[in-house]
N, CA, C and O of each residue as an XYZ file, in Angstrom:
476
protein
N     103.021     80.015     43.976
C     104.438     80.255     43.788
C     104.646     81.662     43.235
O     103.791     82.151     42.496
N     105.452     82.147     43.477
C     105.591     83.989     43.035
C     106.807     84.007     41.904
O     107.660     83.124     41.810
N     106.733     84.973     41.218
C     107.506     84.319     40.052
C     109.055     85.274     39.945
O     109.348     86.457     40.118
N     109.666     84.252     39.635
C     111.342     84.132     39.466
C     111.632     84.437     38.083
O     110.866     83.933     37.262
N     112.550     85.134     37.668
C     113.109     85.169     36.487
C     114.777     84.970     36.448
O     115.076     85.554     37.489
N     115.666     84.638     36.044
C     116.925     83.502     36.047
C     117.263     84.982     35.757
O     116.697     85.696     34.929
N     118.588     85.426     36.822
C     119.038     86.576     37.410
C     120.676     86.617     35.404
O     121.184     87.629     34.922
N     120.832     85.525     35.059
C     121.837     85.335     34.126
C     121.468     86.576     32.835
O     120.425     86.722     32.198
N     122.495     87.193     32.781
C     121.912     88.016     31.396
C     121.973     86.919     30.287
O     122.859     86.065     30.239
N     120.945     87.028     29.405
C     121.129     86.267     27.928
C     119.835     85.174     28.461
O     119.066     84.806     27.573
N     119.678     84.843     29.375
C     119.310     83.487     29.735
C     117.658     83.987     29.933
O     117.412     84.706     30.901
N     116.954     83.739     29.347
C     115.337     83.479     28.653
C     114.720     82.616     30.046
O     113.592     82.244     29.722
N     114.926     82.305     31.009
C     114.067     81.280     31.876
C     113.860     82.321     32.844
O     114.610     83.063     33.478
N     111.875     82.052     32.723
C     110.859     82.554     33.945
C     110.484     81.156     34.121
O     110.599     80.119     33.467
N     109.757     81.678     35.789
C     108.833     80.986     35.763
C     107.523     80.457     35.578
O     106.884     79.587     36.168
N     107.224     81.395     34.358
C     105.985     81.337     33.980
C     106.635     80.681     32.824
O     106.426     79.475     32.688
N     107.407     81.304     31.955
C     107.887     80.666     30.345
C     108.400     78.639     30.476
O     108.374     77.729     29.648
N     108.764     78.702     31.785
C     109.661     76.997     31.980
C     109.166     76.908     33.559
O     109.894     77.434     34.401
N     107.959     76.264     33.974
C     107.273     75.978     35.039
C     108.463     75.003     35.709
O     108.994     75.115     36.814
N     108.629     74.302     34.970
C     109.053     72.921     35.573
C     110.795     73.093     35.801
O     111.559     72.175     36.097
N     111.133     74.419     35.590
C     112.793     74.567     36.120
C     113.173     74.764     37.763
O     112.723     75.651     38.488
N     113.654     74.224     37.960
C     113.821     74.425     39.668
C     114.631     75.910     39.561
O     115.345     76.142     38.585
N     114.438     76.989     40.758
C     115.190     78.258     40.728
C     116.067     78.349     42.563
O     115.573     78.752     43.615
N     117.132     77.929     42.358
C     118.402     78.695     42.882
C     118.111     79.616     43.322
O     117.512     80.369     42.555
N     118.374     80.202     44.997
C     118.031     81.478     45.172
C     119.793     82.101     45.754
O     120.500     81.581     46.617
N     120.047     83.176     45.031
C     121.753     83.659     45.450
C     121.796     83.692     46.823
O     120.739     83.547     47.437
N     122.866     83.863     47.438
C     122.927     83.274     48.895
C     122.794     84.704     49.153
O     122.651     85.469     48.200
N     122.831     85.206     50.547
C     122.635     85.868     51.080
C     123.953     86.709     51.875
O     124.059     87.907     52.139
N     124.677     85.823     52.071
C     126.157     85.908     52.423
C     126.830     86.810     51.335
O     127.025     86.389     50.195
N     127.175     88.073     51.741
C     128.120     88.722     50.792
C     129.047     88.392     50.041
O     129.223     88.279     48.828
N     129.488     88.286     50.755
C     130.632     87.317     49.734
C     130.596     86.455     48.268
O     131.002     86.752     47.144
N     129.918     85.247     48.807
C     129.346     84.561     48.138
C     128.091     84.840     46.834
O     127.962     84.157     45.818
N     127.220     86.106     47.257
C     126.560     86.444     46.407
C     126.998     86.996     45.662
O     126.757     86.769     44.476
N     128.004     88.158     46.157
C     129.171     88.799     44.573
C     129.696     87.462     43.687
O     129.384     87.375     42.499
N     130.354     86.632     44.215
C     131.005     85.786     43.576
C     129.727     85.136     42.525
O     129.586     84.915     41.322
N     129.244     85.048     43.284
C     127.446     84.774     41.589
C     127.619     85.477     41.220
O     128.633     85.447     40.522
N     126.960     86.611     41.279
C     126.721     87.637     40.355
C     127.879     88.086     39.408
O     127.922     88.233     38.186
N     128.909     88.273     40.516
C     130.398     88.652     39.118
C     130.336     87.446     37.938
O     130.593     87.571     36.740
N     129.882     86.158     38.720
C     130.095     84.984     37.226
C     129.201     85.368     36.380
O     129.445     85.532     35.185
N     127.941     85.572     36.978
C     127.113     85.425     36.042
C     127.123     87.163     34.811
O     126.497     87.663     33.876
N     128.342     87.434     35.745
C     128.693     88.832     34.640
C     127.396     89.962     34.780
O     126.565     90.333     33.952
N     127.621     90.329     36.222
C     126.296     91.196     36.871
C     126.737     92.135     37.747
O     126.945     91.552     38.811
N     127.047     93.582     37.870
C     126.959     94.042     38.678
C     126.765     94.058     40.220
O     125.937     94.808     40.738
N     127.600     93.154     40.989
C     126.988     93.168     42.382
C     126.296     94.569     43.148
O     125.393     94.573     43.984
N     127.036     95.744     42.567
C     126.673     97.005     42.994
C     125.432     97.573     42.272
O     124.929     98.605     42.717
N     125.032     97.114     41.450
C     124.153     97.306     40.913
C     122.224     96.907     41.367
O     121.145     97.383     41.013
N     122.640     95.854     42.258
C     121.561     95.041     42.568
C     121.310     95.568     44.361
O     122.025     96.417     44.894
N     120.536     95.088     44.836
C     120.608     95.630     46.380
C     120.855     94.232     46.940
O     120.764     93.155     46.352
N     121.102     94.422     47.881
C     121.684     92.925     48.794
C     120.609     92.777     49.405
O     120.825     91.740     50.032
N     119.258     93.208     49.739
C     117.892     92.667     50.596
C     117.317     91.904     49.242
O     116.830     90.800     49.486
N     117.292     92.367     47.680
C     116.842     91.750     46.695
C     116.715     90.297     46.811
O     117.799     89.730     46.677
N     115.729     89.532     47.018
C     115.837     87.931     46.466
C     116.057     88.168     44.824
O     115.534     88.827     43.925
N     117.056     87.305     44.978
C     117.500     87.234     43.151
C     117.630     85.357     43.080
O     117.888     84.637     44.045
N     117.397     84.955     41.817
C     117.168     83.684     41.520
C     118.113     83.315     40.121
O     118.396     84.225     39.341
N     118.548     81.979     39.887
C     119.089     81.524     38.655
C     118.841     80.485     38.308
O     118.954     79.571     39.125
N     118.469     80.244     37.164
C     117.710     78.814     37.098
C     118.923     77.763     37.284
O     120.092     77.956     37.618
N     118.161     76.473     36.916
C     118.952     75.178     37.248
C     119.847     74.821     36.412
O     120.682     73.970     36.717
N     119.810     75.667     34.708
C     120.420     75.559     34.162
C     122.102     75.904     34.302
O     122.972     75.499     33.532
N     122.232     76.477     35.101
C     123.739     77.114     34.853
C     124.753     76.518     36.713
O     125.641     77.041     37.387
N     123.950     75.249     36.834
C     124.571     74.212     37.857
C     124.614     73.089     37.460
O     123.732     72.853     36.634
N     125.366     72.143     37.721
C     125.493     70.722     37.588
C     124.400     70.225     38.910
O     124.798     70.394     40.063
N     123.378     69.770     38.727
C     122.539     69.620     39.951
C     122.660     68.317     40.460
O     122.396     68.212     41.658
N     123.038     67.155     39.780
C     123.921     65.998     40.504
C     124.687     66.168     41.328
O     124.743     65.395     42.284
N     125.515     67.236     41.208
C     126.653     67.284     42.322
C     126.574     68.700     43.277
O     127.289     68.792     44.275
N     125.951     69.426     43.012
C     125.543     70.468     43.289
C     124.454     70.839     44.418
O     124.337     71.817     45.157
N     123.608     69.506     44.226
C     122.833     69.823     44.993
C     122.322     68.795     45.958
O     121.816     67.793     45.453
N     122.382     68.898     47.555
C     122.460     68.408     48.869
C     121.167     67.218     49.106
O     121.191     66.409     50.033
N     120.248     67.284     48.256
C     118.648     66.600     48.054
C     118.464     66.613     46.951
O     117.461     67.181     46.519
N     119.561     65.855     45.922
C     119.178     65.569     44.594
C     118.733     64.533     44.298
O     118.074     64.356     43.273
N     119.148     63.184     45.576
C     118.443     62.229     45.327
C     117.168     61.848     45.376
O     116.633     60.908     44.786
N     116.456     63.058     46.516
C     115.349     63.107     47.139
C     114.353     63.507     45.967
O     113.249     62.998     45.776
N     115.124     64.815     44.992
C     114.563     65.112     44.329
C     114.352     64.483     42.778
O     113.910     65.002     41.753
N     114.689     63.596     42.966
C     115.004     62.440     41.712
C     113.772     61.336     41.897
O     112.932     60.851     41.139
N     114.116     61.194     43.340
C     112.931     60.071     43.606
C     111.432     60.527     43.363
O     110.526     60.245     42.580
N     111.699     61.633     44.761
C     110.128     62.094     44.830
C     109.528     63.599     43.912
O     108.642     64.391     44.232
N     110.417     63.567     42.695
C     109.741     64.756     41.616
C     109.402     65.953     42.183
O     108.752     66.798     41.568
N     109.866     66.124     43.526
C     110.467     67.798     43.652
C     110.807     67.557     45.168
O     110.814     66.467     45.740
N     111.019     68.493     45.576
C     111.686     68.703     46.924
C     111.068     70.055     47.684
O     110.742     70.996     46.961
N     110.888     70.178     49.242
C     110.272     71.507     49.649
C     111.127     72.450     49.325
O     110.762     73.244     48.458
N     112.386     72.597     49.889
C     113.663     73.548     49.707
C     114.898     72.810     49.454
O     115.489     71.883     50.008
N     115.169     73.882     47.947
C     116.595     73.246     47.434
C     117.686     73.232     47.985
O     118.128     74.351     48.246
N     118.219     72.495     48.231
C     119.649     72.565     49.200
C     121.057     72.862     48.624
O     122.029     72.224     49.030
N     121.153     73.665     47.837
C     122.839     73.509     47.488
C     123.777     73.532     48.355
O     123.751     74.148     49.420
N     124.791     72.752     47.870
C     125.931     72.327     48.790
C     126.942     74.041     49.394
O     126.985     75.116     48.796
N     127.490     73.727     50.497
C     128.419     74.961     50.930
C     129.475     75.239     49.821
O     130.144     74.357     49.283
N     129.534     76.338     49.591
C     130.746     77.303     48.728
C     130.525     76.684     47.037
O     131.311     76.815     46.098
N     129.070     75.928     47.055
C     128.631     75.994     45.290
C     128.466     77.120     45.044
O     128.080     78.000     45.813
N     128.855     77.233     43.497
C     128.657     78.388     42.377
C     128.326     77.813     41.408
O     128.543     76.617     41.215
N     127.536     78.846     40.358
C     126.967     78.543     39.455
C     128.489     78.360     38.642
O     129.604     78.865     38.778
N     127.816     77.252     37.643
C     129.263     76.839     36.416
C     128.693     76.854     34.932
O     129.469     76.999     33.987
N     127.433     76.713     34.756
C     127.308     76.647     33.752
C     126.101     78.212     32.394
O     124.873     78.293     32.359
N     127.128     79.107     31.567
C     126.501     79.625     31.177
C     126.334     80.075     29.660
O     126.427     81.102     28.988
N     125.994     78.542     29.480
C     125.853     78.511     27.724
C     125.127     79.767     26.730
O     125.516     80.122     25.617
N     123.786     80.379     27.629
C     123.218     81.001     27.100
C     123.659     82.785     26.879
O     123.025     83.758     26.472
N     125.311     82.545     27.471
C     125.828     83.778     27.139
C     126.811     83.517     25.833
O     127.688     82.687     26.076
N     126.832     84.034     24.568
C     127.048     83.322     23.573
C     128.326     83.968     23.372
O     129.067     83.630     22.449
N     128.639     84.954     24.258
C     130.216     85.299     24.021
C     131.443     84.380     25.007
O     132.655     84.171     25.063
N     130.222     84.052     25.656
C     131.237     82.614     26.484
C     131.668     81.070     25.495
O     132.492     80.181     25.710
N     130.848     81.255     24.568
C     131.055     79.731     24.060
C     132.467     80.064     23.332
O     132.805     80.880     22.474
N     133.253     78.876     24.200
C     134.782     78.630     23.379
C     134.460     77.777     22.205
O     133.695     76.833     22.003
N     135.536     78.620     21.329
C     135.874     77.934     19.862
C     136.447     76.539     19.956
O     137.375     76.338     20.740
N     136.065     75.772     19.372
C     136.582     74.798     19.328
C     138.405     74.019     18.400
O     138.537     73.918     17.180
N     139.208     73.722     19.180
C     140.545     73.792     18.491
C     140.656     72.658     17.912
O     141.749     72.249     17.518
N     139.271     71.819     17.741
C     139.024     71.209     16.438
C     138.586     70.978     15.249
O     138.074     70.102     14.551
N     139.026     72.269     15.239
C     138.222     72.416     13.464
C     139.648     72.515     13.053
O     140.626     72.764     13.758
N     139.573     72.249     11.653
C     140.716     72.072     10.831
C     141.354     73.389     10.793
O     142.577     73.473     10.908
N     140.400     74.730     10.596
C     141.355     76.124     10.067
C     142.049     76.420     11.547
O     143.255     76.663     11.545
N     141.341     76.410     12.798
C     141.916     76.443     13.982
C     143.392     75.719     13.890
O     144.498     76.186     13.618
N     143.128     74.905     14.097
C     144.637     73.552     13.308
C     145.707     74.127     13.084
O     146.754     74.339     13.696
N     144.999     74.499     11.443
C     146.157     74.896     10.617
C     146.710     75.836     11.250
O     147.922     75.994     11.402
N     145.344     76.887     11.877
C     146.373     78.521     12.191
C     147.171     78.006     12.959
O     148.346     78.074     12.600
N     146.871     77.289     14.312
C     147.811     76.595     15.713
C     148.866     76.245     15.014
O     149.854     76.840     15.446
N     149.125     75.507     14.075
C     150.501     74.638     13.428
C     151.495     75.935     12.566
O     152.707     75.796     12.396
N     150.803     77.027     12.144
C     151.526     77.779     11.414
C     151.872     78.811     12.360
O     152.655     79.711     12.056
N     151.317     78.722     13.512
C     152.019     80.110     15.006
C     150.896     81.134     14.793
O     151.221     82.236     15.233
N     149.693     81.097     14.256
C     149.212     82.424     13.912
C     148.269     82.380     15.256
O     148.145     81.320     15.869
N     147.762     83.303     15.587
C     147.226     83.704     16.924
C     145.749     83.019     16.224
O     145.280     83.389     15.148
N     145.124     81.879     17.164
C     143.570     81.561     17.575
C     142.453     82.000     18.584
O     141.429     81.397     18.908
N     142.932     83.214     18.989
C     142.036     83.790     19.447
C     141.034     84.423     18.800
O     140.150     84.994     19.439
């Protein structure tokens, strides 16, 4: 296997560091590959479009996401991953300026109830 590193800035997964992560390869289709890369907050112009670029499994819902998940559930891996037409990556916890505040904490609250800006 030749090794992948998860194309997400912030996001720590090789495939040498997490063997056992399945890797996403960005589509190939223009379009569609900007639309990754802009999520994943990447330069599309920056990268070359012949580049194979990869993202780990982390930053998809792979239940719904992906076309041979059952296959890959049963039989503990699959030859080639299938993601479904016009999927995008959704999930990217490991960018820590993405994590929303939560508007349940009490001082959040209070500010919300008194008009003061929670951003």
């Amino acid at each position: 296997m030749s090794y992948h590193w998860c194309l997400v800035p912030e996001c720590k997964n090789t495939s040498v560091k997490t063997p056992q992560k399945l890797w996403i390869k960005v589509p190939s289709d223009v379009k569609m590959r900007n639309t990754w890369l802009k999520l994943a907050r990447r330069d599309p112009k920056s990268l070359s479009t012949k580049t194979r670029l990869y993202f780990c499994e982390d930053h998809f819902d792979l239940e719904n996401d992906m076309e041979n998940y059952t296959e890959y559930k049963i039989m503990g891996s699959v030859k080639r991953i299938r993601i479904k037409p016009n999927t995008v990556p959704t999930r990217f916890d490991c960018q820590a300026k993405r994590k929303h505040k939560s508007t349940s904490s009490p001082d959040l609250m209070t500010k919300y109830r008194l008009g003061w800006s929670v951003t």
